[in-house]
N, C-alpha and C positions, 0 to 999 in steps of 0.2 A: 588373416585368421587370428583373429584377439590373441597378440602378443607368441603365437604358437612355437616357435624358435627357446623361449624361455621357457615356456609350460613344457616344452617337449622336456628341457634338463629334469623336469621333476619325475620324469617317466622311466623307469628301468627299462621299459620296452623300446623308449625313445622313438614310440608311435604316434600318431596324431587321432589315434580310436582306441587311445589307452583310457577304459576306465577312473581311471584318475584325473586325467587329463578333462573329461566330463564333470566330476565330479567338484573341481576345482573352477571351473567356469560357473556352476551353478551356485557354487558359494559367492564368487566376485556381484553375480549379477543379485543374489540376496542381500549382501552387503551394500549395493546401490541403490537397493528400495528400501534397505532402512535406513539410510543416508536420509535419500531425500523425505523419509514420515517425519526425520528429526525435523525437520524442517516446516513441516506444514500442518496448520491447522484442522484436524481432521474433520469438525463440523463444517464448515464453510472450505477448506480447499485452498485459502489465502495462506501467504506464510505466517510461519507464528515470531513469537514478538524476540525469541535468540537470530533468528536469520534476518529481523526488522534491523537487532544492533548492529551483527556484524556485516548487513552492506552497508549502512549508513557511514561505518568508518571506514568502508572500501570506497564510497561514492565522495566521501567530505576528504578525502585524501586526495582523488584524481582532479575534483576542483579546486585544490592548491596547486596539483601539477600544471594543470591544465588552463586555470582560469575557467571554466564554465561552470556555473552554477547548478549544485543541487538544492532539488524542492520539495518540500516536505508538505502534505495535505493529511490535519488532522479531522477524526470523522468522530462523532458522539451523535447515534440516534436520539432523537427528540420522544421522551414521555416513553422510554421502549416497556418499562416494566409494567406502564398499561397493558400492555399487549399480554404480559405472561400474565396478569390478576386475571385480564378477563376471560382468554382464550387458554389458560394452562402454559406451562413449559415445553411440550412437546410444538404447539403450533409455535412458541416465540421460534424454538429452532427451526423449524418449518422458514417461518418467515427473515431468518438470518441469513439462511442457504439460498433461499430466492432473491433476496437482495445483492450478496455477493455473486450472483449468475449474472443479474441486470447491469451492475458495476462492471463487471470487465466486458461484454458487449461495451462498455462506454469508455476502455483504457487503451492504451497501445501498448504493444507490445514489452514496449525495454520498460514498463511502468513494473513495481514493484507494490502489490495490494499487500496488509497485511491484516492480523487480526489483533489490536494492541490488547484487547481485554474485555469480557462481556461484551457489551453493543458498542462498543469502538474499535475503531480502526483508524490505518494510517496507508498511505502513498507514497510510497518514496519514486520522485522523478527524475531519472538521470539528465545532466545535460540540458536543465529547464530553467527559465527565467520565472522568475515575479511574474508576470501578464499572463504567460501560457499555463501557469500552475494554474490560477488562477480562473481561467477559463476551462481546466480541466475539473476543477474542484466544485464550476457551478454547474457544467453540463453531470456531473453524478446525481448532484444534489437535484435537479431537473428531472432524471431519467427515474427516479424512485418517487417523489413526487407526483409522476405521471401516469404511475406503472400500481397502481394496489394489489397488493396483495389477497388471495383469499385464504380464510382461515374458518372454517367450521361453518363454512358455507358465506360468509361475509365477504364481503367486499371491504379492505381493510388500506386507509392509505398511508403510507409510514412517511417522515421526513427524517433529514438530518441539519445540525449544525458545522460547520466548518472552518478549520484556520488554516490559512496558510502562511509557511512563510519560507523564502530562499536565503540557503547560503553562500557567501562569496567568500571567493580565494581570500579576500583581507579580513575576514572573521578570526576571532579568535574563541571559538568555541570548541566545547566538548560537543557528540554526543547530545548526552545527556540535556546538555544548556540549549543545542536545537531544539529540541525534540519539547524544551519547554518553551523556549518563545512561539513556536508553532501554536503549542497548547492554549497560551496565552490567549491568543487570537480568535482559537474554540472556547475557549470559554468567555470571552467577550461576544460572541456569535449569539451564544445563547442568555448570556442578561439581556441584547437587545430583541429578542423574543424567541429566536432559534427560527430554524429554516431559512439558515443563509449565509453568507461567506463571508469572513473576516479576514485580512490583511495588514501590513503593514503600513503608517502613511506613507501617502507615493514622492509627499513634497522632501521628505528626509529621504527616499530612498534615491532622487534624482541629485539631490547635494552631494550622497556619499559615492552618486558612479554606479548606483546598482542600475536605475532605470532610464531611460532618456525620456525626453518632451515629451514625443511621441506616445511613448506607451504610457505613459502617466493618462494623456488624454483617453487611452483606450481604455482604462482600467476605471478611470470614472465615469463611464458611459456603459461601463457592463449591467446588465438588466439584473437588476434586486441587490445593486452594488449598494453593501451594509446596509 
């Protein structure tokens, strides 16, 4: 009975159908819904960009304990403020909320979507290498590509551009320094035209121990690789 041995000490009646006792359960469980709004983006549902900081320094910690790499996938829709000139602000949002529906149909579970700002967003992937971010970042980029949206009766097809990049136990980064070499990567995505996925080279990431042979080979065989 949620903690009721200690709710009962708040009860003169030291009943378990003390008024009080009610009344104090219904604050706790209020306070755990506005916990979690702090937390989330309310157009879209993804988190918003304080709960993006603080796991990233919970995720970029456990991979110095741990040795397993967290993966960062940065998202920047392609041309999105077409969509607000032509269609208005209401269908952009329209069209933000359908995107982020389509996106987690394409996530797993322990993946962390968030909303870094206007038509970008970010990934945080627990426990992920180089090749698998990687391949999570082009099946998104895929699944909205494929998938149009409609807005004011159009059939509308949206894309985005993409960076990724993993950090390892031997990093000496902030935060902040991930979260810009990922960026990096987005916006090299999109000088070489957008709608598509940028990375780190794979030949320096097999020097430094991030990647092996192996997945080097996979990752330059990924379909629309740069």
């Amino acid at each position: 009975m949620d903690q009721l041995p200690d709710l009962q000490k708040l009860c003169p009646l030291k009943s378990e159908n003390c008024p009080a006792l009610d009344e104090i359960r219904r604050l706790r469980a209020e306070c755990e819904k506005l916990r979690k709004l702090s937390q989330v983006d309310t157009l879209t549902g993804f988190f918003n960009l304080r709960h993006m900081f603080a796991t990233l320094e919970v995720e970029m910690e456990r991979t110095r304990r741990t040795g397993l790499p967290t993966a960062l996938i940065m998202i920047d829709l392609d041309h999105f403020k077409d969509i607000n000139d032509t269609f208005g602000h209401e269908s952009g949002n329209r069209a933000l909320r359908w995107l982020c529906d389509v996106w987690r149909q394409n996530m797993r579970r322990i993946d962390v979507p968030c909303r870094y700002g206007g038509e970008e967003f970010a990934v945080l992937l627990p426990g992920t290498h180089l090749i698998q971010a990687v391949r999570a970042a082009e099946r998104l980029r895929v699944s909205i590509e494929n998938s149009p949206v409609k807005l004011n009766g159009d059939l509308v097809r949206l894309t985005a551009s993409f960076g990724v990049e993993a950090y390892q136990a031997r990093h000496k980064l902030s935060v902040q320094e991930f979260i810009g070499r990922a960026d990096q990567f987005l916006l090299e995505a999109k000088a070489k035209g957008r709608n598509r996925v940028c990375y780190g080279d794979v030949d320096k990431q097999i020097a430094a121990g991030g990647i092996t042979s192996e997945e080097r080979e996979a990752l330059l065989h990924l379909p629309g690789k740069r």
